[in-house]
Wavefront OBJ file of the C-alpha trace (Angstrom):
o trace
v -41.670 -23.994 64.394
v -37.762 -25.252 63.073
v -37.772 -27.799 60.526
v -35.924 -31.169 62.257
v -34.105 -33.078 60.257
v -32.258 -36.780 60.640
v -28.949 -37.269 61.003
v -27.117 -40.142 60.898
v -23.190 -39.785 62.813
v -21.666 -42.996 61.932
v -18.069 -45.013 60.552
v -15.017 -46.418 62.634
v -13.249 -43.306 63.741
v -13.554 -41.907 67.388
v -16.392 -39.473 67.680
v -20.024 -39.950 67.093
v -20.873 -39.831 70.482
v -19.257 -36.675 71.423
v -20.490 -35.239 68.077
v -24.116 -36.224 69.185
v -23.480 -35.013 73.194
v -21.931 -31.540 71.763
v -25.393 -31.433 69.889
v -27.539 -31.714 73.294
v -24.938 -29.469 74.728
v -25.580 -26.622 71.941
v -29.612 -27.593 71.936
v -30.099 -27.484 75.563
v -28.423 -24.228 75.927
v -30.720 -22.766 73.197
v -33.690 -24.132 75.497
v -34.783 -26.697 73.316
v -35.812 -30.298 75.338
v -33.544 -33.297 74.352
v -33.748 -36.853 74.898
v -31.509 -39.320 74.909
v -31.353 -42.864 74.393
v -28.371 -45.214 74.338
v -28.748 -48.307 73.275
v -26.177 -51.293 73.968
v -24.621 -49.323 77.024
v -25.860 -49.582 80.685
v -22.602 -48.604 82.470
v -22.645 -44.644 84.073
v -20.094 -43.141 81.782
v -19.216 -39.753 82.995
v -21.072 -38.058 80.158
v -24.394 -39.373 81.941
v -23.154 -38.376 85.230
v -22.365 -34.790 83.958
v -25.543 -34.390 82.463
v -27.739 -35.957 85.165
v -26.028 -33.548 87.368
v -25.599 -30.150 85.406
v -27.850 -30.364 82.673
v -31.812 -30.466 83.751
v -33.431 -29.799 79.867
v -31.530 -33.313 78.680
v -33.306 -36.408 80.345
v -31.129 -39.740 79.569
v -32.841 -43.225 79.566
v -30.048 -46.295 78.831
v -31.340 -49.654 77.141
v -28.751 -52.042 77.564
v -26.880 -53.592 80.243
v -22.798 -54.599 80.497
v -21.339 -54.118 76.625
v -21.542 -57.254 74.974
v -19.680 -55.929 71.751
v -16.816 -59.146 72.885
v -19.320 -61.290 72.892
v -22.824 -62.088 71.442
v -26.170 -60.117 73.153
v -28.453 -62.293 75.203
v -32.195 -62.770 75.047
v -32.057 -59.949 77.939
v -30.118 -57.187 75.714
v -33.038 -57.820 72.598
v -35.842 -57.273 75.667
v -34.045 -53.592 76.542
v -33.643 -52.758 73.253
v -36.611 -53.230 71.516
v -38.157 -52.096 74.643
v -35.868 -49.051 74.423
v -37.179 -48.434 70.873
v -40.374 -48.367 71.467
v -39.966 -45.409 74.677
v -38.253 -43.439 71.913
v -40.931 -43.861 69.260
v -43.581 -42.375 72.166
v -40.571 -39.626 73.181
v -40.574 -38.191 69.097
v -44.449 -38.575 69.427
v -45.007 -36.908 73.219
v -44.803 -33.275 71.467
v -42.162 -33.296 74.604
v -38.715 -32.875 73.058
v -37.064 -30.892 70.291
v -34.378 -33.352 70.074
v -34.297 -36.983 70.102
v -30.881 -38.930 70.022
v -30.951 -42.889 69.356
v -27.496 -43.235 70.257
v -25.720 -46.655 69.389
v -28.608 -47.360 67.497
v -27.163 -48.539 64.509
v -25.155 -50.949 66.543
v -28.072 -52.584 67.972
v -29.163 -52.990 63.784
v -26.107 -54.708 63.461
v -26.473 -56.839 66.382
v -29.685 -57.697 65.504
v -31.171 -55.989 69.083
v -34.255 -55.272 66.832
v -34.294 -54.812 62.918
v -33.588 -51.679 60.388
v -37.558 -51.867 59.601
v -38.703 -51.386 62.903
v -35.798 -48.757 63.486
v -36.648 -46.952 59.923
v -40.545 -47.098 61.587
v -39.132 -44.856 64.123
v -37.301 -43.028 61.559
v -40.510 -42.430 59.704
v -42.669 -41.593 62.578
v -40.680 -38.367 63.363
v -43.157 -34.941 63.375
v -41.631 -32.400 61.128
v -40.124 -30.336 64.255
v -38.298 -33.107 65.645
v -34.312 -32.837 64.952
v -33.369 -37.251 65.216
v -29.865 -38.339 65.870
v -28.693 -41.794 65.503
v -25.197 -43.318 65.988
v -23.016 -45.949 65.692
v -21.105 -47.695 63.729
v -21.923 -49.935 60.434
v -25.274 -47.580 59.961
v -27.574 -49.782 57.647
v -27.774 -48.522 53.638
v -31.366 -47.794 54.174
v -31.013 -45.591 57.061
v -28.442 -43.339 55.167
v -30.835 -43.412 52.354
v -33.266 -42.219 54.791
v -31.263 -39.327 56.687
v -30.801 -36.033 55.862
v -27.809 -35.718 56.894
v -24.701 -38.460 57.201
v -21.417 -37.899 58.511
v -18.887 -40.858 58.454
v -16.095 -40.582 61.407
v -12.981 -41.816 59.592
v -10.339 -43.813 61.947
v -6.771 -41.995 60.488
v -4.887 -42.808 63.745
v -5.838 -43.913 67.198
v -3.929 -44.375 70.381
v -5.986 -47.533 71.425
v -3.830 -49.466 69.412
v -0.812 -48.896 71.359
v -2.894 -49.875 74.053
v -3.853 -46.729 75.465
v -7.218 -48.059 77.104
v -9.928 -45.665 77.765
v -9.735 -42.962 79.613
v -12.368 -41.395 82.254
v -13.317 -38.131 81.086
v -12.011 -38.783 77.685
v -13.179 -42.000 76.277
v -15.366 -42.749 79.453
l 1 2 3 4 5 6 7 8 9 10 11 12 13 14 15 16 17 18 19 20 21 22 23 24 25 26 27 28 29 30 31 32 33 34 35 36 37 38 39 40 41 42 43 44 45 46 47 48 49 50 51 52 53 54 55 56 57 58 59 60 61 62 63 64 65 66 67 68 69 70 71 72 73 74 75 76 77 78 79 80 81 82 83 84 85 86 87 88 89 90 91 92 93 94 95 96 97 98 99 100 101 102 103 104 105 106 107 108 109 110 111 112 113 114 115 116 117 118 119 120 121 122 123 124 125 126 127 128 129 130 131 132 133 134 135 136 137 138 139 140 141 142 143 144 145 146 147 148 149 150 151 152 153 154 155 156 157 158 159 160 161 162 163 164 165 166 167 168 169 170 171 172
């Protein structure tokens, strides 16, 4: 049985995501089962599509509806998340996956879509085989504490502000 560990992708530059998808990628090719969760995103990016399509060992679930990021979250977005959060708690639990990615997660901290004690409950809940992801931006202090691993995506230069929107298959 491999050790899991937690790791935490988070900061303002362009990446956790992917970082987290190439993950499931390299996982799922090595036959381990991977779950994913997003959290704050309900739109069919092409990532989901992609690995709805081509990728049967990673099963997706999404918790959120339209991004409210411009705006504040509605009683509605608080239901799917903590609702979300509690699915994921049973996924680490079901003796089902190898991997379990709480994507956005620390976003929905911030937001206050459900709190860092109930997330770090999660956290702490994780058998020893289970490798746990969780991304996003503005990751709370105690979750780094509580990682194993923290990696900080670092904004040097980005097109978006020249107004380069996102692009499908890139950014979307």
């Amino acid at each position: 049985m491999m050790q899991g560990y937690i790791q935490v992708y988070t900061g303002d530059g362009k990446g956790k995501t992917t970082a987290a998808l190439g993950l499931a990628l390299r996982a799922a090719g090595a036959g381990l089962k991977v779950f994913i969760g997003q959290f704050a995103k309900g739109m069919e990016y092409s990532e989901i599509k992609a690995i709805r399509q081509y990728l049967p060992g990673i099963e997706v679930k999404q918790y959120g509806r339209k991004c409210f990021i411009y705006s504040q979250p509605e009683p509605e977005d608080i239901r799917l998340a903590q609702k979300g959060l509690a699915e994921i708690k049973e996924c680490i639990n079901s003796k089902k996956y190898d991997v379990v990615i709480l994507d956005e997660a620390n976003i929905a901290v911030h937001f206050k879509l459900f709190s860092i004690e109930d997330l770090l409950k999660v956290v702490q809940s994780k058998p020893p085989n289970v490798e746990l992801i969780i991304t996003g931006r503005n990751a709370h202090p105690e979750l780094i504490k509580a990682a194993d691993l923290v990696t900080e995506m670092l904004e040097i230069k980005h097109y978006y502000h020249q107004g380069v929107a996102a692009r499908k298959g890139i950014e979307s």
